[in-house]
N, C-alpha and C positions, 0 to 999 in steps of 0.2 A: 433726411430721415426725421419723423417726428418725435419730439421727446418720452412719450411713453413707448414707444415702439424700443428707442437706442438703449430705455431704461430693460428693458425685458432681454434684448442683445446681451445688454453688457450682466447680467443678473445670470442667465444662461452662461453664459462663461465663465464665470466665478463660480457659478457650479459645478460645471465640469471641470475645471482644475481642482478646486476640489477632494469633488470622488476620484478622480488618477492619484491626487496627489496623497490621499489617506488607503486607498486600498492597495493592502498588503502584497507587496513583491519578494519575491523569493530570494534571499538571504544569501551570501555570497557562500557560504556554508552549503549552503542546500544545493546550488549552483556545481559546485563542486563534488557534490557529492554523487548528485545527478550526472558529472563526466565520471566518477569515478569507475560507479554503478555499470555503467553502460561499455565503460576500458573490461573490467570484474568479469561482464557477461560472456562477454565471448573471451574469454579466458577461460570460463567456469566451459562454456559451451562445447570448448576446442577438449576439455579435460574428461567428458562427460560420458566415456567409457570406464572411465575408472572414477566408480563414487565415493573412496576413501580421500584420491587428491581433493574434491568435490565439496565434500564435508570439511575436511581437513580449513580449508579457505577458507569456509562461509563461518565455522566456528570460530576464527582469528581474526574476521575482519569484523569493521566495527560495524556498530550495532547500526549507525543509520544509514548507513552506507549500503549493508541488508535489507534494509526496510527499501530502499529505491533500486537494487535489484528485483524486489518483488515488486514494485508496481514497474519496474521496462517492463517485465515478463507480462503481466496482463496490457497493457500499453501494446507490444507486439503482437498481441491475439485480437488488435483490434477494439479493446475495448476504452472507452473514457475516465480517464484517471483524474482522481482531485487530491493534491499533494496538501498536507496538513501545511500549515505557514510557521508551524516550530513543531521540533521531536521530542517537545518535552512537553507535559501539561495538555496532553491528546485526550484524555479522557479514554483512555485506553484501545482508541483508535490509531491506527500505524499509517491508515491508507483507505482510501473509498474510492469505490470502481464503478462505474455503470454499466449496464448490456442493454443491448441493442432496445430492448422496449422500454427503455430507462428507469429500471429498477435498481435501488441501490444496493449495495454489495460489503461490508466493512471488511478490511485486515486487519488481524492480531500477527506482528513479527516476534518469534522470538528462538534465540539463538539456545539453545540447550545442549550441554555434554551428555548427559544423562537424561533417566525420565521426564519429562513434563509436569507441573505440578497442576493436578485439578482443581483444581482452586482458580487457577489462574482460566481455564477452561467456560467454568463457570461464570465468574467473572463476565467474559469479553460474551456469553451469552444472555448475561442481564446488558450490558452495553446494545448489542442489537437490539433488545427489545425494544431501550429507552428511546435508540434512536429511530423506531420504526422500519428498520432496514430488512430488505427480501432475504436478507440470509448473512452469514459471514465464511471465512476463512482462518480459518488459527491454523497458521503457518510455521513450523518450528523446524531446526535441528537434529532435534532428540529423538526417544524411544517414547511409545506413546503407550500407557497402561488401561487397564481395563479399568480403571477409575474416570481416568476424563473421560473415555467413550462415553460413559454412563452418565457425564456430566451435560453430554451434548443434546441441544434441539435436532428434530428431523433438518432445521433451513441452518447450521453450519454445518462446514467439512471441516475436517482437519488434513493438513496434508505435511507431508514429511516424506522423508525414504525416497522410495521408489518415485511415490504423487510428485514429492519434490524435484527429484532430478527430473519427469517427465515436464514439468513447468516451467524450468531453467532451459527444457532444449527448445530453442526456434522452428528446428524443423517440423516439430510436432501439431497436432493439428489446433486449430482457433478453437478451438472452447476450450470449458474446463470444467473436464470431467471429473467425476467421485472416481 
């Protein structure tokens, strides 16, 4: 082999280890959290006639452990999921999803005993705009008042209740509807 040729060889490989060796892998944290998630689901799934056991769990378990429940659930319906590389410091992103014409998608997670706070609503719909995203999801617990509604763009939903427990069951069909 000639020496500029072995030069460009060996320069190529020290690149590529590298980029493996600096792009971020998922945390033994996340790892885990992601079997947790997916043990939770069909727990949550098997319980899903009765949405007080339903609630009851999702409200005690912990927060990111919820946040990777809701991305199995879209994950399940087929859709491509991009897991933040930490639960903290997301810019108020929980979770990004793509559908099928590769538009992107943001989740907002959050665990609420009570109302929702609009604010918080508002919020995650300046986050989409910034981020240019087809739409979001604010995904909660709670009771939802006529404040956030009001706080919302036509391209989020909000889903809870009912939405909620329809998202958590597998059976149900691959999109996701309002």
């Amino acid at each position: 082999m000639q020496p500029g040729v072995l030069g460009v060889v060996v320069g190529l490989g020290v690149g590529v280890y590298w980029v493996l060796k600096l792009t971020p892998k998922p945390s033994r944290l996340h790892k885990e959290n992601q079997r947790k998630a997916k043990r939770l689901l069909k727990r949550l799934q098997n319980n899903a006639h009765d949405p007080g056991v339903v609630f009851g769990i999702l409200r005690r378990e912990d927060f990111f452990v919820f946040e990777e429940i809701l991305l199995c659930c879209f994950q399940e319906r087929g859709f491509r999921v991009k897991r933040n590389h930490a639960y903290t410091g997301d810019g108020g992103i929980d979770g990004t999803f793509f559908d099928r014409a590769g538009n992107k998608f943001l989740i907002q997670a959050k665990r609420y005993k009570s109302a929702i706070n609009p604010q918080h609503v508002r919020e995650f719909t300046g986050v989409i705009q910034r981020e240019k995203a087809a739409g979001g999801f604010f995904i909660h617990t709670g009771r939802t008042g006529q404040k956030s509604y009001q706080a919302l763009l036509p391209t989020v939903r909000i889903i809870s209740g009912d939405k909620l427990l329809a998202l958590l069951d597998a059976k149900l069909s691959k999109s996701v509807d309002s």
